[in-house]
N, CA, C and O atoms as a DFTB+ gen file, in Angstrom:
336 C
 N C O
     1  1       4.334      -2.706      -6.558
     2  2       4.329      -1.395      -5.926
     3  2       5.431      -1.364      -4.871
     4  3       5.426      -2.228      -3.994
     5  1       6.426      -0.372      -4.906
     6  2       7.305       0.454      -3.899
     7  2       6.798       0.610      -3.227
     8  3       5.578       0.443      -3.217
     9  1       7.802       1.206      -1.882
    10  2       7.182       2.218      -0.980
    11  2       8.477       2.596      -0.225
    12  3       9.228       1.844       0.396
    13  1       8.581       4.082      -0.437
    14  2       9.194       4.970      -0.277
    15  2       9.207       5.883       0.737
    16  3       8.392       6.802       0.806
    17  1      10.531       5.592       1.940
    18  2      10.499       6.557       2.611
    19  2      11.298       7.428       3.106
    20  3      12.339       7.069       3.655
    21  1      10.973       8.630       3.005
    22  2      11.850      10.167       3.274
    23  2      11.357      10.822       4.353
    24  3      10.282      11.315       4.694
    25  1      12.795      10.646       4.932
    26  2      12.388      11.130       6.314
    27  2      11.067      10.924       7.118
    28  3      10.223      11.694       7.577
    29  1      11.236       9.567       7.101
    30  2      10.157       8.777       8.032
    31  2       8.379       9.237       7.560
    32  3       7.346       8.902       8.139
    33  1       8.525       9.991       6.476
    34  2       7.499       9.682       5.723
    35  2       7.375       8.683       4.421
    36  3       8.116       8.568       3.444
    37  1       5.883       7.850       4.857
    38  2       5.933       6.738       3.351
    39  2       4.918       7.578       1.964
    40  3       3.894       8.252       1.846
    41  1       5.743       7.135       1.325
    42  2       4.620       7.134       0.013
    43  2       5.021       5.411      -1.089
    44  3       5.953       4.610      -1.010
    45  1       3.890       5.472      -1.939
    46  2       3.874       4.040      -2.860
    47  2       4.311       4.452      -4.097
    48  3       3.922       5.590      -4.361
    49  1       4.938       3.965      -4.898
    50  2       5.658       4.341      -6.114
    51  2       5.504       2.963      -6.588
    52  3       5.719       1.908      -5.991
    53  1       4.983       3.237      -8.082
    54  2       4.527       1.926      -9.007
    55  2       6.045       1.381      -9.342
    56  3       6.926       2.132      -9.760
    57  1       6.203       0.191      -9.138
    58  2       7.480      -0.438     -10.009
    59  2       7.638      -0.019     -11.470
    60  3       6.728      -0.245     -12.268
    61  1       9.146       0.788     -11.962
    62  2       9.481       1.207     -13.204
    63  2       9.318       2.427     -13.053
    64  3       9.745       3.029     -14.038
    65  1       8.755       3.319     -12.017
    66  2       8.183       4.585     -12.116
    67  2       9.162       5.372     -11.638
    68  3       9.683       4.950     -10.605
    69  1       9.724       6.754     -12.224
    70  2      10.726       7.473     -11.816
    71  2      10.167       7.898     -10.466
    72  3       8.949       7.841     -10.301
    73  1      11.013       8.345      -9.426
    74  2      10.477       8.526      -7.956
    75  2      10.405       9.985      -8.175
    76  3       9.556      10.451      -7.415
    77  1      10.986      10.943      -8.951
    78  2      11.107      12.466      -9.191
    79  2       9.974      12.810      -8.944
    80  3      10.152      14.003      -9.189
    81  1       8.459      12.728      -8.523
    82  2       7.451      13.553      -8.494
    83  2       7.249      13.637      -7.314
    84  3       6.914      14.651      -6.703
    85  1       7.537      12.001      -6.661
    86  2       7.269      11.514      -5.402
    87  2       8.411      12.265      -4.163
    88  3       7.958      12.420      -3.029
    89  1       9.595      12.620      -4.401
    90  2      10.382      13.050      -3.949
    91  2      10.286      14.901      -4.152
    92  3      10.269      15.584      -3.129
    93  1      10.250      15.322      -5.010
    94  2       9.542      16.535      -4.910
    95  2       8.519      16.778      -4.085
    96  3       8.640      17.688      -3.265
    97  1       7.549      16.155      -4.135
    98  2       6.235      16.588      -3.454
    99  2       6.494      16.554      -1.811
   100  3       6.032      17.313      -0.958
   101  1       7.549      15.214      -1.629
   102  2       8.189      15.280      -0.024
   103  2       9.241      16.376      -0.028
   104  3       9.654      16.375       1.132
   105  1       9.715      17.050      -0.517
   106  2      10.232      18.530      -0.282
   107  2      11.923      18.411      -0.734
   108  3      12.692      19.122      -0.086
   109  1      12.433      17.644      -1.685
   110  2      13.438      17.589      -1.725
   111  2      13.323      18.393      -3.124
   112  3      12.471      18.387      -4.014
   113  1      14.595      19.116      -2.932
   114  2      14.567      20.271      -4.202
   115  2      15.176      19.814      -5.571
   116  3      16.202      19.142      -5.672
   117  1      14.378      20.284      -6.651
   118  2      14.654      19.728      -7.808
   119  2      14.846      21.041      -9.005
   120  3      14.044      21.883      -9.408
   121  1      16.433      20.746      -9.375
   122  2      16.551      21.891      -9.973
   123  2      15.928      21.301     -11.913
   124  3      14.851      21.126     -12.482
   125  1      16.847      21.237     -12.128
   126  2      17.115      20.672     -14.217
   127  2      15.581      19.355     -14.307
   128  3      14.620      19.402     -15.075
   129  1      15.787      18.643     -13.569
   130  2      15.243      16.960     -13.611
   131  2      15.929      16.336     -14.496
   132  3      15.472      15.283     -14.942
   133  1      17.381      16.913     -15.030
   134  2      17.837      16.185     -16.084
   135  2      19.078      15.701     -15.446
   136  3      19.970      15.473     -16.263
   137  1      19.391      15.475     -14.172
   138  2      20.479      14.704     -13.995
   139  2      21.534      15.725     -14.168
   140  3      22.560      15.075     -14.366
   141  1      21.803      16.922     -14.196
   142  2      22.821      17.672     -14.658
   143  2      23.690      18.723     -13.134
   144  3      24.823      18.923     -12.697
   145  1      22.343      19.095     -12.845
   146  2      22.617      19.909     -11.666
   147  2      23.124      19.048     -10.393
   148  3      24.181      19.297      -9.813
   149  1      22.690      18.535     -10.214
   150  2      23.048      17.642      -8.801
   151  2      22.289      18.672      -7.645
   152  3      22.943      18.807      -6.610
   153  1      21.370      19.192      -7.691
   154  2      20.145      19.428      -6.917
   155  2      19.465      18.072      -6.029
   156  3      19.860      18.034      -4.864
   157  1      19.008      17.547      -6.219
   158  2      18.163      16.669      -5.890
   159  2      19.282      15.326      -5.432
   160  3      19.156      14.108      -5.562
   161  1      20.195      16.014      -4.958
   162  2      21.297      14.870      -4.592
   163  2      20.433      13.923      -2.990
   164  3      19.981      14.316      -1.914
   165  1      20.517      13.146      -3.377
   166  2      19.900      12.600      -1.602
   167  2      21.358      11.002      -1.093
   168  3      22.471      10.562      -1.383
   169  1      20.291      10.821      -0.290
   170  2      21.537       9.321       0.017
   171  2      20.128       8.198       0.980
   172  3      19.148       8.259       1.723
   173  1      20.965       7.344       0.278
   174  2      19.759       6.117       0.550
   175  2      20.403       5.702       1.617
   176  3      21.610       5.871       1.791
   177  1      19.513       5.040       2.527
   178  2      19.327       4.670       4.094
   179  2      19.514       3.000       4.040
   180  3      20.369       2.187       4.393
   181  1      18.104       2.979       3.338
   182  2      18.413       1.203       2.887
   183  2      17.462       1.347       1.841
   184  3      16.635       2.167       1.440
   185  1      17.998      -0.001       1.505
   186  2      16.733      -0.548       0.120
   187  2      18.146       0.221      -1.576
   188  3      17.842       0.848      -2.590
   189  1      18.947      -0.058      -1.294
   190  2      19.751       0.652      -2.471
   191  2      19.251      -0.613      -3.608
   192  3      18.581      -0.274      -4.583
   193  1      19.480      -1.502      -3.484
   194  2      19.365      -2.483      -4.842
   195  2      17.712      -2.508      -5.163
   196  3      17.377      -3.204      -6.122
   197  1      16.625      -1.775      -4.404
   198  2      15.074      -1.816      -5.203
   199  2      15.465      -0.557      -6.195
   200  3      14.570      -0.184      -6.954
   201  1      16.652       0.081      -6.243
   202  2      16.075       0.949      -6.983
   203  2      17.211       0.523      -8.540
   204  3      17.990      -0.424      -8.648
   205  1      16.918       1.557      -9.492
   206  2      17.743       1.297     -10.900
   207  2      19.668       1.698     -10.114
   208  3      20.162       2.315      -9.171
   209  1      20.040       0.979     -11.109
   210  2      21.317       1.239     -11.440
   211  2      22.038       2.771     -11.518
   212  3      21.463       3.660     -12.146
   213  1      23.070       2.975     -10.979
   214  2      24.007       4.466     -11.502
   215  2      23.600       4.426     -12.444
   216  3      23.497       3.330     -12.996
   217  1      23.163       5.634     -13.096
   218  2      23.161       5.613     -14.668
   219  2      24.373       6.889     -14.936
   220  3      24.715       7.584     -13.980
   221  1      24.958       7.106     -16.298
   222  2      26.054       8.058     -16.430
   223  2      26.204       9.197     -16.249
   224  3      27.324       9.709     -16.270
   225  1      24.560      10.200     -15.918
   226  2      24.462      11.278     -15.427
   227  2      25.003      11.288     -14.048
   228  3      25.799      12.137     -13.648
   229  1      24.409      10.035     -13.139
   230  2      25.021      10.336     -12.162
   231  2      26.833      10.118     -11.578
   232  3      27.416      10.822     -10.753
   233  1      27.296       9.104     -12.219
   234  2      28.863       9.175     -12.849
   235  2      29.379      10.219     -13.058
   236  3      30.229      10.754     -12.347
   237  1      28.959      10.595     -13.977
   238  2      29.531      11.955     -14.368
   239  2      29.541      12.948     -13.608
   240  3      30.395      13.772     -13.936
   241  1      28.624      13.360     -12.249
   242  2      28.574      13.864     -10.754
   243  2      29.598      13.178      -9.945
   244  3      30.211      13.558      -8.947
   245  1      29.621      12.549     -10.327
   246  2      30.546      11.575      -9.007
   247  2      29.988      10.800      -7.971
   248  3      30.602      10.338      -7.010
   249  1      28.529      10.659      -8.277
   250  2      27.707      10.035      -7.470
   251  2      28.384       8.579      -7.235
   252  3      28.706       7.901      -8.210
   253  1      28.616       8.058      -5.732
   254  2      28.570       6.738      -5.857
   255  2      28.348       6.241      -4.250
   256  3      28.108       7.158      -3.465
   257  1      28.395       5.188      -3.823
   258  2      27.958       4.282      -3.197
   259  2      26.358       5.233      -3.031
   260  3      25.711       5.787      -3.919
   261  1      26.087       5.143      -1.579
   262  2      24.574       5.707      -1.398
   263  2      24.091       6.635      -1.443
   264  3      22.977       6.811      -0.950
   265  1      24.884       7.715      -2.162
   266  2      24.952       8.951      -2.658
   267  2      24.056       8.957      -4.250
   268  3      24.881       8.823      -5.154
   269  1      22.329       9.100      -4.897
   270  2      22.224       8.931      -5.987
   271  2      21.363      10.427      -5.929
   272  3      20.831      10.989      -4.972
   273  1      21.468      10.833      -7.436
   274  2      20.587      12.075      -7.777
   275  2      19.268      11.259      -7.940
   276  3      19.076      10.278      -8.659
   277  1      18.255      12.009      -6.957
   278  2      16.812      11.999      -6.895
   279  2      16.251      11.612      -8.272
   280  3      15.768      10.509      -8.528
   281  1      16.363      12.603      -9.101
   282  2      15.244      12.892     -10.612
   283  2      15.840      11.248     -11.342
   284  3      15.075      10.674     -12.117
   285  1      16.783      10.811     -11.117
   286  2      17.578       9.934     -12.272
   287  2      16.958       8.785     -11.759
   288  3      16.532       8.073     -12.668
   289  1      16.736       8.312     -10.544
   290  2      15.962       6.899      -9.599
   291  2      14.843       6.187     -10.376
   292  3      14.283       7.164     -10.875
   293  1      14.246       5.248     -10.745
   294  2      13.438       4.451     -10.782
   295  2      13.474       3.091      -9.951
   296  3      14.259       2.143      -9.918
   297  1      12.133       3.442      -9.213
   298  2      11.599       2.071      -8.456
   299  2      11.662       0.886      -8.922
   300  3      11.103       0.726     -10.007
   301  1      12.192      -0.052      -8.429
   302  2      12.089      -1.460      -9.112
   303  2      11.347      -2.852      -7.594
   304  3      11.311      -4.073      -7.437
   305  1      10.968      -1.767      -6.947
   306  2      10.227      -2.559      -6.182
   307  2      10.411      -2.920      -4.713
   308  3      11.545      -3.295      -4.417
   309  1       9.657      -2.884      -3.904
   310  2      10.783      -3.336      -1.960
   311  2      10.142      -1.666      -1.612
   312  3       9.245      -0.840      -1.785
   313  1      11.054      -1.904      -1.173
   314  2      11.601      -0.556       0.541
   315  2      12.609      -0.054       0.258
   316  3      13.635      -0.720       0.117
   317  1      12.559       1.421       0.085
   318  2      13.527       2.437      -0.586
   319  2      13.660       3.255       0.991
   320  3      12.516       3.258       1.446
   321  1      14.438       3.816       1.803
   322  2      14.580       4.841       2.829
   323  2      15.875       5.709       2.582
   324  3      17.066       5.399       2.539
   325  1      15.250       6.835       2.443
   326  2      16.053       7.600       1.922
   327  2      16.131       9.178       2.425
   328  3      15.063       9.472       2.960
   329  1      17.082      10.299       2.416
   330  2      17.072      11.502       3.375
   331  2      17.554      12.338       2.228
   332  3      17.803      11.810       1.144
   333  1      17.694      13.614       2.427
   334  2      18.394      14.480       1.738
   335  2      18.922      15.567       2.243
   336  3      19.568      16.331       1.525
């Protein structure tokens, strides 16, 4: 189990589990969930390596260093802190 925090609020996110529900429900806006829009753009604080890899949706945004789209994230475990 994760644990995830936005804007100094925590929540627990199962390891493997996309964070997109968990990050919605903390108020960050989610347009497509398909990685397309760049809505749900946030930037990680610390904890960048608990989560998955760039994947090519976010490439293809131009997402890079601590800059990742929200919906595309899966937990891989630790302390994620993150803002949007």
């Amino acid at each position: 189990m994760g644990k995830l925090i936005i804007n100094g609020e925590d929540f627990d996110v199962a390891d493997g589990e996309k964070i997109l529900e968990t990050i919605e429900n903390a108020g960050v806006p989610i347009g497509c969930s398909n990685g397309v829009c760049g809505t749900c753009e946030v930037e990680i604080l610390e904890g960048m390596d608990c989560l998955s890899e760039h994947n090519q949706e976010e490439l293809d945004l131009g997402m890079e260093g601590n800059r990742r789209l929200g919906c595309q994230l899966r937990m891989k475990g630790g302390c994620v802190k993150l803002t949007y």
